[in-house]
C-alpha positions in Angstrom: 91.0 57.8 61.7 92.5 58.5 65.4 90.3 60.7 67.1 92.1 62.9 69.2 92.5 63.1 73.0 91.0 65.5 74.8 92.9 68.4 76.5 92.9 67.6 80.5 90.8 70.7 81.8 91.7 72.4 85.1 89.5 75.2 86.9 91.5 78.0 88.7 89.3 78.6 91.6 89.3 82.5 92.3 86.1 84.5 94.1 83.5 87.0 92.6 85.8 90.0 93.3 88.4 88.8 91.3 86.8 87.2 88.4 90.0 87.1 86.3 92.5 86.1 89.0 94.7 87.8 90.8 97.0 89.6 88.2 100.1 86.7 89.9 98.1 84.1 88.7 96.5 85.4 85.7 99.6 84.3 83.6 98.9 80.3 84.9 96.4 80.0 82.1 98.6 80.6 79.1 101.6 78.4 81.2 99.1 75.5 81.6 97.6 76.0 78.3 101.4 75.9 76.3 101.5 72.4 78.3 98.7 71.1 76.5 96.1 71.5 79.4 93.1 73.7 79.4 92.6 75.8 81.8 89.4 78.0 82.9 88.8 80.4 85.4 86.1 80.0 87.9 84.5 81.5 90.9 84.4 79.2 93.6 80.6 79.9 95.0 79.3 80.0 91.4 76.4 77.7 91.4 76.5 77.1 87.6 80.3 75.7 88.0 80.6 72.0 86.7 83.1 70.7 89.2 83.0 67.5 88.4 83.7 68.4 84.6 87.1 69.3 85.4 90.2 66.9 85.7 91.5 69.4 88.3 90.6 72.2 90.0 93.2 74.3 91.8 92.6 77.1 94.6 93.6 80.2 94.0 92.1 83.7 94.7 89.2 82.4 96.5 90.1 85.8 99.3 86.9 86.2 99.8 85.9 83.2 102.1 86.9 84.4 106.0 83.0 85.5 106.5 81.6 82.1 105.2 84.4 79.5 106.3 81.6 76.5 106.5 80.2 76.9 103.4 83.5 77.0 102.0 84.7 74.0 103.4 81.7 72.2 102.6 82.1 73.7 98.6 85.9 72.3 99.3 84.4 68.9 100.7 82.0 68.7 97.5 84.8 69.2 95.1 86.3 66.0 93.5 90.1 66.0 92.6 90.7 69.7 94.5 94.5 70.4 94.7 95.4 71.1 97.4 92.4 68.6 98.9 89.1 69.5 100.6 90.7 68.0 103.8 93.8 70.1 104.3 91.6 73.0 103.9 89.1 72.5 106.4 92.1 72.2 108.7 94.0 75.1 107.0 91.4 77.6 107.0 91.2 78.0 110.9 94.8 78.8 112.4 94.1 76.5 115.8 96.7 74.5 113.4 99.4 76.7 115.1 98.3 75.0 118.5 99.2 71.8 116.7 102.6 72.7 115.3 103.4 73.9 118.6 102.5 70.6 120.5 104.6 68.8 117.8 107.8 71.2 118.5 107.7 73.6 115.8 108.7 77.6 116.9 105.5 79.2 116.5 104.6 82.8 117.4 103.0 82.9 121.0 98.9 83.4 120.8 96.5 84.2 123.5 93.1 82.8 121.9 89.8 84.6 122.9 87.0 82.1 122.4 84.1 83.8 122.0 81.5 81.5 123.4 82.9 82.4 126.9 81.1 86.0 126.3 84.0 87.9 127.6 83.2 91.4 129.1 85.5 94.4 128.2 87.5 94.0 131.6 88.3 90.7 131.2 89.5 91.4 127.6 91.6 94.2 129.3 93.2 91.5 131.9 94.1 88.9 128.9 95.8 91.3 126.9 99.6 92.2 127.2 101.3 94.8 129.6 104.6 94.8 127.8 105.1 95.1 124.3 103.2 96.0 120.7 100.9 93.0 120.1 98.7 92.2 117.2 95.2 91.3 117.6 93.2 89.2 114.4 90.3 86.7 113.7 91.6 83.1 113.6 89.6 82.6 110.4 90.9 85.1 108.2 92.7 85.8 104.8 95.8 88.0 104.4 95.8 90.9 107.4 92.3 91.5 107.1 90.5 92.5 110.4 94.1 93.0 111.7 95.6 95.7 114.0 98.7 96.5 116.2 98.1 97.8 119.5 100.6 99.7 122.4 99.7 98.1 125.9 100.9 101.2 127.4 98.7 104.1 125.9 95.3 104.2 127.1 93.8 104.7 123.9 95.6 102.3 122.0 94.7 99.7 124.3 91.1 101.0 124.6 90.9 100.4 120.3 92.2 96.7 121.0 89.9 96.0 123.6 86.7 97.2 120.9 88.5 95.5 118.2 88.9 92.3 120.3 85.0 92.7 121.6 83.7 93.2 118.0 85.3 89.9 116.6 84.1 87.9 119.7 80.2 89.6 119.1 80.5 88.2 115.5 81.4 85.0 116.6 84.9 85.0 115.7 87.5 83.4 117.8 90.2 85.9 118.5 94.3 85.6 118.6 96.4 88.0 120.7 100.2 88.1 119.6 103.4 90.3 120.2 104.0 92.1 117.3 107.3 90.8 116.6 110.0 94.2 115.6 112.1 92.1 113.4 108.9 93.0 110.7 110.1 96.6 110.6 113.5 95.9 109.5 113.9 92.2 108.1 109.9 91.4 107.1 108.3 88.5 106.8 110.2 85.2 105.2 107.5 83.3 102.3 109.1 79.7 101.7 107.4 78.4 98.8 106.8 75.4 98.2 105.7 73.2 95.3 105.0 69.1 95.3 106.5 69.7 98.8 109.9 70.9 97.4 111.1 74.2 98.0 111.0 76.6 94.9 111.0 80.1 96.1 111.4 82.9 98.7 109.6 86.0 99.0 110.0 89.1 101.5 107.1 91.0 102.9 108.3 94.3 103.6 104.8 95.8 104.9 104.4 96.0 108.9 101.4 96.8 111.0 101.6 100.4 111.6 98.2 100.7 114.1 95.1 99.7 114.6 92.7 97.7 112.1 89.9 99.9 109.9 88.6 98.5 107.6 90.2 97.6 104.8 89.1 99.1 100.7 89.5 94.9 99.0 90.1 91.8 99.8 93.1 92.3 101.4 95.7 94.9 102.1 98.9 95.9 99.8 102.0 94.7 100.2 105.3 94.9 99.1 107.4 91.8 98.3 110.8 91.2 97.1 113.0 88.0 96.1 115.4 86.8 98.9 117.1 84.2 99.6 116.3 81.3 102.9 118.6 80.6 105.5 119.1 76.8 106.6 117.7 77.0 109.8 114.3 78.8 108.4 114.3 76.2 105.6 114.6 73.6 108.5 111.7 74.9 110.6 109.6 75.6 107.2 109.9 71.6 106.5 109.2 70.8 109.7 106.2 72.5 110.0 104.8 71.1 106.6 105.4 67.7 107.6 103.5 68.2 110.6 100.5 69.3 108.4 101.2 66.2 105.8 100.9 63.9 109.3 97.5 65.9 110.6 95.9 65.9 106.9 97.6 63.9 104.2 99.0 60.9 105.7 102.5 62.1 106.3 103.4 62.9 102.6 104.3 66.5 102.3 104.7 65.7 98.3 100.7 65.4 98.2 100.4 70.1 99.0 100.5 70.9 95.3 101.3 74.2 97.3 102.8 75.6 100.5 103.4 78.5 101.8 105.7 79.0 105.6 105.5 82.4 106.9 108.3 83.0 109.3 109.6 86.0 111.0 112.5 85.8 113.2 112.7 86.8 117.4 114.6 89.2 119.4 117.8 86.2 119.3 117.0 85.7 115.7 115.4 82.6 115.7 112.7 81.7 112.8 109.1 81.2 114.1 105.8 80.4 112.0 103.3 83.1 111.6 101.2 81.2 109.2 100.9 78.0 107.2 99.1 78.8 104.2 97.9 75.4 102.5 94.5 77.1 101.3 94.8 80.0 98.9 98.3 81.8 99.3 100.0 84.2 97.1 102.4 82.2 95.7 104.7 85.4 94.1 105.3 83.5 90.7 106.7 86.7 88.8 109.2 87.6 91.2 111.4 84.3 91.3 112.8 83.0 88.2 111.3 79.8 86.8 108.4 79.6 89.7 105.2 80.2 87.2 107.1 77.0 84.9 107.5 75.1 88.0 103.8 75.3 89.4 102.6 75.2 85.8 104.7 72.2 84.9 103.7 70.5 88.5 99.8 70.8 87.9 100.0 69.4 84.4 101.9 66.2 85.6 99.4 66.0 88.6 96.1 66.2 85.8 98.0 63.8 83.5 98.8 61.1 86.0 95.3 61.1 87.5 
């Protein structure tokens, strides 16, 4: 009598919050499970987890890591077989990687960075910060547009909120990026490339903006509104460049090794796609609003768990 072989078993990594999965990637476990692949939810800092029971485990909702970024690289670090691996996301997880896409050519957003070990006082916060132009001020280590707000240089008070916010992140120990808010949000969005085993699958819009200055946000993150869309050469172009920049930093130059990617662009004055973000770590990945993307993640982590 043959005795039968096991399901592979994958763990959807989410956080405490969310202890089901974020409601775009709850439907992952009945797609995995029709390819013959058992899969679990479990909270990443769970100290009763079994990680090394698992054939695979694949990051998802894990939103709740921005406060604690060493211990979760060090969980990611721990984890064997982690898709996408522990290594891309201890470089993912702080957005310093924009410095390197930018040294290697790719159109990134301008950033100021405010370090905060140089203990910076309120006027020379005031004297770093933009005279012309909206500009957005965040943490670099953060998830979605949490701890985010846009600020007018002009108006006393506006500027006056930006300098607190900037001077609160710095007294936590956060480093600190100052960007123009780029106007092409309002009208066109933000451009989502998708990506899956490094090959384009989808494109999502984000039609939320920054409308003023960050409060605290009720969640993990804020709401947004997305719609299908369709990429343009030139941002597909800058979205490939950028991820083999990242497969060179973290995965010896094979883009086909990011189970995921996500390239946030938005485009300039002249219309030109920038990067925003590079999400390698724990992006939405939108698989409800394109056609045949939950089959094609779905389908790409069973081959990955059955060719290990």
């Amino acid at each position: 009598m043959t005795t039968p072989t096991p399901s592979p078993r994958v763990a959807l990594a989410t956080c405490s919050v969310l202890p089901q999965l974020d409601p775009d990637d709850a439907p992952l476990v009945g797609a995995l499970e029709a390819r013959g692949v058992a899969a679990e939810i479990a909270v990443w800092d769970d100290p009763d987890v079994d990680w090394d029971a698992y054939d695979a485990v694949v990051v998802r909702s894990t939103w709740d890591y921005s406060a604690r970024r060493d211990e979760y690289v060090a969980w990611a670090s721990r984890v064997p077989r982690l898709l996408n691996t522990g290594r891309v996301l201890r470089w993912n997880t702080d957005k310093g990687y924009l410095r390197e896409l930018e040294s290697a050519g790719v159109p990134v957003i301008p950033t100021l960075w405010l370090d905060p070990e140089r203990n910076l006082s309120s006027r020379a916060i005031h004297t770093r910060l933009p005279a012309q132009g909206d500009f957005v001020i965040k943490p670099v280590v953060s998830a979605g547009a949490k701890d985010t707000g846009r600020y007018q240089p002009g108006e006393a008070h506006s500027r006056g909120l930006a300098i607190q916010h900037a001077k609160n992140l710095l007294a936590s120990g956060r480093e600190v990026m100052v960007q123009p808010y780029v106007t092409s949000v309002d009208t066109a969005g933000e451009a989502r490339l998708v990506f899956v085993d490094g090959e384009l699958s989808h494109v999502v819009r984000n039609n939320a903006h920054l409308t003023g200055p960050h409060h605290p946000t009720r969640g993990l993150y804020p709401q947004e509104r997305m719609s299908a869309v369709d990429a343009t050469d030139e941002q597909v172009e800058v979205a490939r460049r950028t991820l083999q920049v990242a497969a060179d930093a973290v995965a010896d130059g094979d883009v086909s090794s990011f189970l995921y990617a996500r390239v946030d662009l938005v485009a300039t004055n002249d219309g030109r796609p920038v990067v925003i973000e590079l999400e390698l770590t724990e992006p939405s990945l939108f698989l409800a609003l394109a056609p045949g993307a939950l089959d094609r993640f779905a389908g790409a982590i069973a081959a990955r768990v059955r060719s290990a």
